[in-house]
Phi, psi and omega in degrees: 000119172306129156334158133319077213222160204204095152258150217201094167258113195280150189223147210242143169168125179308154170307143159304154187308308201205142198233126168265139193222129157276144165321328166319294188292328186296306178267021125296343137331301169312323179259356150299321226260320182286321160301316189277018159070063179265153183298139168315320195267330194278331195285325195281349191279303179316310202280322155293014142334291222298159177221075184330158153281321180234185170302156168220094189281187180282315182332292199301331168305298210296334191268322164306292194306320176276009129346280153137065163263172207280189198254339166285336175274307191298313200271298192297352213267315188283305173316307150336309196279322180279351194289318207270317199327309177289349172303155166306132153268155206305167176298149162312146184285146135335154166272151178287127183266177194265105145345128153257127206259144206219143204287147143329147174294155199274153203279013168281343183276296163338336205247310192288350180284321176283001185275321168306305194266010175278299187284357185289306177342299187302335194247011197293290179285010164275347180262036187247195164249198162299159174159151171224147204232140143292135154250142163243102190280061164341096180234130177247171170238154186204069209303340193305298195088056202212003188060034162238133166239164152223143197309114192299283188202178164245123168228132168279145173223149157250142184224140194223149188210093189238133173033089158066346222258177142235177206204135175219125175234130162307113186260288188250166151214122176063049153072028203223110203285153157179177242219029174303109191273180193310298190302345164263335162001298176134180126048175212252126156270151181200170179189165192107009209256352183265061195102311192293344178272349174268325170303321194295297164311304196279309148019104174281346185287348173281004164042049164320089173298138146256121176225164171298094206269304207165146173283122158228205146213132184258126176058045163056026175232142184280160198208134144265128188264121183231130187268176184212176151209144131213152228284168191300313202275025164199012166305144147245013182259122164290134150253133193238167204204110138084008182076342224229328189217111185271103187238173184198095178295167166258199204170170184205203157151237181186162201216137163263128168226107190323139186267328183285332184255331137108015163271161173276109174240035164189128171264159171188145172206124195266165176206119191207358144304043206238140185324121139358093170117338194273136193330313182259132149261262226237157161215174184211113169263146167226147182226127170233165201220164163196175182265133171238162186236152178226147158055034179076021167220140189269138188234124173294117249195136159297115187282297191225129168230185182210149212181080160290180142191153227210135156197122189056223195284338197283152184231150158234140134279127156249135158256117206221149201235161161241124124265148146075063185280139219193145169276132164317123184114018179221008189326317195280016164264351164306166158223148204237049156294105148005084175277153170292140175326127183270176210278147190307316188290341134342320190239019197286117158257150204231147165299140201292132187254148194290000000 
C-alpha cells in the first residue's frame, strides 16, 4: 500500500483578462477582499475585470460599501451596477431550513460504534477485489485567496489496485495521450486515497482520538458524524512543498458514518499546524465513497475527493473522480475520454430531516 503524500508545487499566474461572475459570488468576493485587508486600488482594478451574470442594484452596492471598502472599489463597483442595469436580477436566497436537533447516542452506544468502523476501516482493502478505474483529476488556482478559481488542466490516470498495492499511470493531459509519470507532472498531486488514508486513522499505533460531532443526512440517508485528531508525533501523512520540503503535521477532521450499514462514506481531514517558514499554511482533504459494482458485485469505492492547500494568500485545488471501475484483466474496455464533472449534489451534505 502506498503512503499516504500531498505533493505541493506553488505556482505564480496572472488573473485572467475578464472574470464571470453572480452577484453572489462578487459579494463574497468583497467581504473576502475586506477580511484579507487587499489594496483598494487593486480589488477595483479585479472588479473591472469582472463581467457580471445578473443585475447589481445600488442597494446591494450600498451594502458592500458599509463593509468598509475603499472609495475606488465603491466607484467600479457603481460603475458595474449601471453596465448591468439591463440584466435578470439575481434569484431569491432559499430559506433556510430549520435543524432538526437530535440527542447524541448515549456514550456506551458511541464507543461501540466507533469500535466498529475502526475495525471496519482496517480491514476495508482486504474486501476489495482486484480492479482498475478511470481518475480523472481537475486541478485550479486561485492567486486571490478569494475562492474564484481556474482552471489549470484536466489529467486522466489509469489507476490498478492489485493485491492491496496502487499503481498510477498518466494516460492523458488536457485530453492529449502521454507517457508523463506522476512525480513529474508538476503542480499538487496526492495519492492513498484507496485505503491508506482510512487505515493511517484507524490504525492502533496512531492513537486517534475520537468524538461524536453530530446527526446529518448525507445522500438522503441519516449519518453519524464523528471527529478525531491525531497528534504530530504518530502522524504518517506528508506535505512535501517544492520537492525540497518534507513536513509531517498532526491533522484532524470528521468520519461519516452510515447509521443503517455501520459503513464509512465520507473522510475529511485539516492540517492547519505547520512550522514557521514552511511553504503550506493550511491544506484540507474530502474523501467520498459510494457503492459501485464491479463484476456484478457492489463495493463501497471512492467516488470523489478535494485537495485544497493555502501559501500566503494564493490556494491550489484538486478536484479528483473515480470512474468506470472494471475487474482487473479488462483493461481494454476503458476509455480515457473525459467525463463531465459530477454534479454538486452527489457531495451535498443536507440538515438532519425529522
Amino acid at each position: 500500500m502506498s503512503r499516504l503524500v500531498l505533493l505541493v508545487f506553488l505556482l505564480c499566474a496572472a488573473l485572467p483578462a475578464q472574470l464571470r461572475m453572480t452577484v453572489e459570488q462578487l459579494v463574497g468576493f468583497i467581504k473576502s477582499s475586506v477580511q484579507l485587508k487587499h489594496d483598494d486600488r487593486k480589488v477595483a482594478e479585479y472588479v473591472k475585470k469582472i463581467k457580471l451574470a445578473n443585475k447589481l442594484d445600488m442597494r446591494t452596492v450600498e451594502e458592500m460599501q458599509s463593509m468598509g471598502i475603499g472609495p475606488k472599489t465603491v466607484e467600479a463597483l457603481r460603475a458595474l451596477s449601471t453596465a448591468s442595469v439591463n440584466l435578470t436580477p439575481p434569484p431569491k436566497p432559499e430559506p433556510k431550513p430549520v435543524p432538526v436537533v437530535i440527542p447524541p447516542p448515549p456514550m456506551e452506544e458511541q464507543k461501540r460504534m466507533i469500535e466498529e468502523f475502526r475495525n471496519y476501516g482496517l480491514s476495508y482493502t482486504k474486501q476489495l477485489p482486484n480492479f482498475i478505474c478511470n481518475q480523472v483529476t481537475r486541478r485550479y488556482d486561485d492567486p486571490s485567496g478569494a475562492d474564484f478559481w481556474r482552471q489549470l488542466d484536466v489529467v486522466n490516470v489509469r489507476l490498478t489496485f492489485n493485491e492491496q498495492k496502487e499503481d498510477y499511470k498518466v494516460i492523458t493531459v488536457n485530453g492529449r495521450m502521454t507517457d508523463i509519470s506522476m512525480e513529474k507532472l508538476g503542480g499538487t498531486i496526492s495519492s492513498g486515497e484507496f485505503g491508506s488514508m482510512m487505515k493511517e486513522i484507524f490504525e492502533q499505533e496512531t492513537e486517534a482520538s475520537f468524538g461524536f460531532e453530530r446527526w446529518t443526512t448525507w445522500r438522503g440517508r441519516r449519518t453519524l458524524v464523528f471527529n478525531y485528531r491525531v497528534e504530530k508525533y504518530r502522524s504518517k501523512y506528508h506535505v512535501v512543498a517544492d520537492r525540497t520540503q518534507d513536513y509531517v503535521p498532526a491533522y484532524h477532521g470528521l468520519i461519516y458514518v452510515d447509521r443503517d450499514t455501520k459503513v464509512v462514506m465520507r473522510l475529511t481531514m485539516d492540517i492547519n499546524e505547520f512550522p514557521a517558514g514552511f511553504p503550506i499554511q493550511e491544506v484540507h482533504n474530502s474523501l467520498d465513497y459510494d457503492f459501485q459494482k464491479i463484476n456484478g458485485r457492489e463495493y463501497v469505492l471512492p467516488l470523489k475527493a478535494e485537495v485544497r492547500s493555502r501559501s500566503g494568500r494564493s490556494q491550489v485545488k484538486n478536484e479528483v473522480e473515480f470512474r468506470l471501475y472494471r475487474k482487473f484483466g479488462v483493461e481494454a474496455n476503458i476509455t480515457f475520454d473525459t467525463p463531465e464533472p459530477l454534479p454538486e449534489s452527489t457531495t451535498k451534505e443536507q440538515p438532519v430531516k425529522p
